[in-house]
C-alpha positions in Angstrom: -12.8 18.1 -10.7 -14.0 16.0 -13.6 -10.5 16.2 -15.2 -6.7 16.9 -14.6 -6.0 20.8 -15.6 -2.7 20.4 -15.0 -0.2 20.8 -18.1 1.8 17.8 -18.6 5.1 19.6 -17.7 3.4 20.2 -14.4 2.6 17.2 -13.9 6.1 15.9 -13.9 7.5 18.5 -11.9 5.4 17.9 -9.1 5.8 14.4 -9.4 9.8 15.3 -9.4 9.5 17.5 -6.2 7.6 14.6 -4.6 10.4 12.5 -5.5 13.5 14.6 -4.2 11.1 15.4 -0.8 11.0 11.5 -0.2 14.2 11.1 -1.1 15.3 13.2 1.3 12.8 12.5 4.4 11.0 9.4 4.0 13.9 7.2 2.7 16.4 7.4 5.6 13.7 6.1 8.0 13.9 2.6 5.7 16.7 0.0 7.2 16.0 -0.8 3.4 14.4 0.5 0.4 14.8 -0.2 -3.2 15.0 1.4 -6.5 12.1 2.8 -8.1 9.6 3.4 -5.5 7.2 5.9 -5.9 5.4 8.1 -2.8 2.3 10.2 -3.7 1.2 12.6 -1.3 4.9 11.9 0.5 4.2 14.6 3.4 0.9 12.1 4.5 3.1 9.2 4.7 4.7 7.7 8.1 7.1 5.7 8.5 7.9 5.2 12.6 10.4 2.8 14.2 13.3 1.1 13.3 13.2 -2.3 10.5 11.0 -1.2 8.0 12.1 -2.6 5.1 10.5 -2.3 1.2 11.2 -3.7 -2.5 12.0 -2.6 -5.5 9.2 -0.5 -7.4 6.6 -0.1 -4.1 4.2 2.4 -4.6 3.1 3.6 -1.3 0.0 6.3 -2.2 -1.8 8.9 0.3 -4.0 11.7 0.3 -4.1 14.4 2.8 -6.8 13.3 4.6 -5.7 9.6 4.6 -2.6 9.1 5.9 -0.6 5.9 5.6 1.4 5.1 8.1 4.0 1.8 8.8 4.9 1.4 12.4 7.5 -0.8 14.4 7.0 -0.9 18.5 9.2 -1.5 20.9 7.3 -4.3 23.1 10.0 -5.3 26.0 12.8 -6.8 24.4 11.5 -7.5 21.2 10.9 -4.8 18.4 8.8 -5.6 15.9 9.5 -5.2 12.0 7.5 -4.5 8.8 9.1 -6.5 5.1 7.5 -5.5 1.9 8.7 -7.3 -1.1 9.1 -6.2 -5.0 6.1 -3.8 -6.4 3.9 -4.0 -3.7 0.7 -1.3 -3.6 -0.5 0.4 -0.6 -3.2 3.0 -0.8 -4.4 5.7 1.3 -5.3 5.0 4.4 -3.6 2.0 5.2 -2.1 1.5 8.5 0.7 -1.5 9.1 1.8 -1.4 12.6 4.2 -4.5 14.5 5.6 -5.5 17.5 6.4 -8.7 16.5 6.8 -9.6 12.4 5.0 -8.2 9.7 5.8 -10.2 6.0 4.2 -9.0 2.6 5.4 -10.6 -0.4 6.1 -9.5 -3.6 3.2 -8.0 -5.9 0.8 -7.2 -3.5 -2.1 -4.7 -3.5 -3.4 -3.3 -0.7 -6.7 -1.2 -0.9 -7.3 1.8 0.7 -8.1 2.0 4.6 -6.9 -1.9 5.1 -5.6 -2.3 8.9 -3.2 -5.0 9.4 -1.8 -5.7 13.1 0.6 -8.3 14.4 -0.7 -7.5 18.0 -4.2 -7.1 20.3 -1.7 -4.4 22.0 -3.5 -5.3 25.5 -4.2 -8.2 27.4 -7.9 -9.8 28.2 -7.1 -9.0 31.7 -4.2 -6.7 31.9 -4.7 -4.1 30.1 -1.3 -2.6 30.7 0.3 -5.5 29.4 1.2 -6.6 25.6 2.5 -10.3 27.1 1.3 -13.2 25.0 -0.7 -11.0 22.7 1.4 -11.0 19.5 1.9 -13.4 16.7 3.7 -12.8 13.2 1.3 -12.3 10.0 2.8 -13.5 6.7 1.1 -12.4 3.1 2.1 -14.2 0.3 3.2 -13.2 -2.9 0.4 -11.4 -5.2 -2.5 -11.1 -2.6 -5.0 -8.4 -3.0 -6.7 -7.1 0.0 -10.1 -5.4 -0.1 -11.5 -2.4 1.0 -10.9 -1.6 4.7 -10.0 -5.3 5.1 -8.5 -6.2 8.8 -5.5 -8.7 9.1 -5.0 -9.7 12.4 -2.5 -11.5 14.6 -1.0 -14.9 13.5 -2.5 -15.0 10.4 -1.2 -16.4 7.0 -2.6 -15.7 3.8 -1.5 -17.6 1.2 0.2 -16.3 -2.8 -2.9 -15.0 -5.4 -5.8 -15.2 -2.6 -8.1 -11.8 -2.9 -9.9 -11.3 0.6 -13.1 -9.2 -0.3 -13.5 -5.7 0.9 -14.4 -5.2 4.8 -13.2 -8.6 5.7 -11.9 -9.5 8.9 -9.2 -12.1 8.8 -8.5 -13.9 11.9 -7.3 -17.0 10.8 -5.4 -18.7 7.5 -6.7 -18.3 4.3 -5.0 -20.7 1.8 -3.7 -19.8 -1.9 -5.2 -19.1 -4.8 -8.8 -18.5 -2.9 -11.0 -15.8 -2.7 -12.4 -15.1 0.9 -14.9 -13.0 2.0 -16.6 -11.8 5.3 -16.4 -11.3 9.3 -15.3 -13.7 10.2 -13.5 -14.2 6.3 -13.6 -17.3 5.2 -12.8 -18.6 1.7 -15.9 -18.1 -1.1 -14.5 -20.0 -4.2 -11.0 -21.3 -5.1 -9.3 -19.6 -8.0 -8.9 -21.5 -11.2 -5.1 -23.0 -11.5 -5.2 -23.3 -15.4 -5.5 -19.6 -15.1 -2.2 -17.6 -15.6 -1.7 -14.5 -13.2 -0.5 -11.3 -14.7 1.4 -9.4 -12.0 2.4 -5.9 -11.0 6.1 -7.4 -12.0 4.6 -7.8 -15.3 3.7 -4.4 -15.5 7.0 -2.9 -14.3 9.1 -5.5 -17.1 6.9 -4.3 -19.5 8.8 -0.8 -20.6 6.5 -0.7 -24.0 3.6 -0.2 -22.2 5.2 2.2 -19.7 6.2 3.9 -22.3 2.6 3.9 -23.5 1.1 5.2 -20.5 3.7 7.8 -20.8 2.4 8.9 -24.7 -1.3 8.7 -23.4 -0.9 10.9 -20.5 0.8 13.5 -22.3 -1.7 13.4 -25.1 -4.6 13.7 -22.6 -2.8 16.8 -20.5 -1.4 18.5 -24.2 -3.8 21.1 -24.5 -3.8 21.9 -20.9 -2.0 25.6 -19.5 -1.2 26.9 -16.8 -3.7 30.0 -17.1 -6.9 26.9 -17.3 -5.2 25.2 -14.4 -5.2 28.3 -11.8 -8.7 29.3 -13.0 -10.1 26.0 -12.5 -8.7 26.0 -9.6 -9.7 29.7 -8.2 -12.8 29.5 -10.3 -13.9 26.2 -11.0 -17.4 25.8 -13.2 -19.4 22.9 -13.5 -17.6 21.3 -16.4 -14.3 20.9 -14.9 
């Protein structure tokens, strides 16, 4: 489809339903979740294993096709455990899985299909065996992760760095930096005199919700429920 054909009172409805089926399956399987996070496409969302934990205003998105899924093993006697701070993105696709530590500070944005693992899962030589093969990943505050990016064991990324799409990150990539490749390594440094506007911004800024709010009304308004089930059962080029 070219367009949403959905009337705005739709719209909201099925963003409401979404909202009280999350509330009711997704959030008890947090140790903790905060106020105002959003799930699209909650049935394609997974959440397995005990101490997941998530901020205030996440938005954790899938599609169908694209589940996202956070997962905590038990490895032994240690269980592993994912943190999310305040307004952190996650798109479709995305897969988060620990046995050991998992940290993602506030603010940041995770692009679709991005694979971040605290463990190899398997040893060189024992491949029934986990022993030795995990390390804790931390993610500072406001990093954005590319495309189908890969975070692996033990690494640390520092607050602002942007690691291009398709990157495979297998050691530390320091703040403010953006890095790039397989293996990533930092391109360019970002310019300090430059001030970061952050998904906090966004969610203190109520005028501007509000805004978004107006605009998407007026762009759904002359929408109806008789155009949105035709373009749906009999969709033409246009739509």
């Amino acid at each position: 489809m070219r367009r949403d054909h959905r009337p705005y009172w739709l719209k909201r409805l099925q963003a409401r339903r979404s909202l009280r089926w999350a509330r009711k399956w997704l959030h008890p399987q947090f140790d903790a979740i905060g106020e105002g996070c959003v799930f699209i496409n909650p049935r394609a969302v997974e959440i397995v294993g005990p101490d997941v934990r998530i901020g205030r205003n996440c938005h954790i998105n899938a599609e169908p096709t694209r589940g996202t899924r956070l997962c905590v093993w038990f490895a032994g006697e240690r269980v592993g455990r994912i943190t999310l701070g305040d307004n952190v993105l996650v798109s479709p696709g995305t897969r988060i899985i620990s046995s050991f530590g998992i940290e993602i500070g506030s603010n940041t944005m995770i692009a679709s299909d991005v694979y971040i693992s605290d463990s190899d899962w398997h040893g060189i030589y024992d491949r029934t065996s986990e022993a030795g093969q995990a390390k804790p990943i931390s993610i500072g505050e406001n990093v954005w992760l590319g495309l189908g990016a890969i975070v692996g064991k033990g690494v640390t990324i520092g607050r602002n760095s942007i690691v291009g799409a398709g990157s495979v990150v297998t050691k530390d990539i320091p703040e403010n930096v953006i890095a790039a490749g397989n293996p990533c390594r930092v391109v360019r440094p970002l310019d300090p005199a430059q001030t970061f506007r952050t998904r906090a911004d966004f969610f203190a800024d109520t005028a501007a919700l509000d805004a978004l709010d107006r605009l998407d009304r007026a762009i759904l308004k002359k929408n109806t429920l008789l155009g949105y089930w035709r373009a749906r059962l009999f969709p033409r080029a246009t739509d």
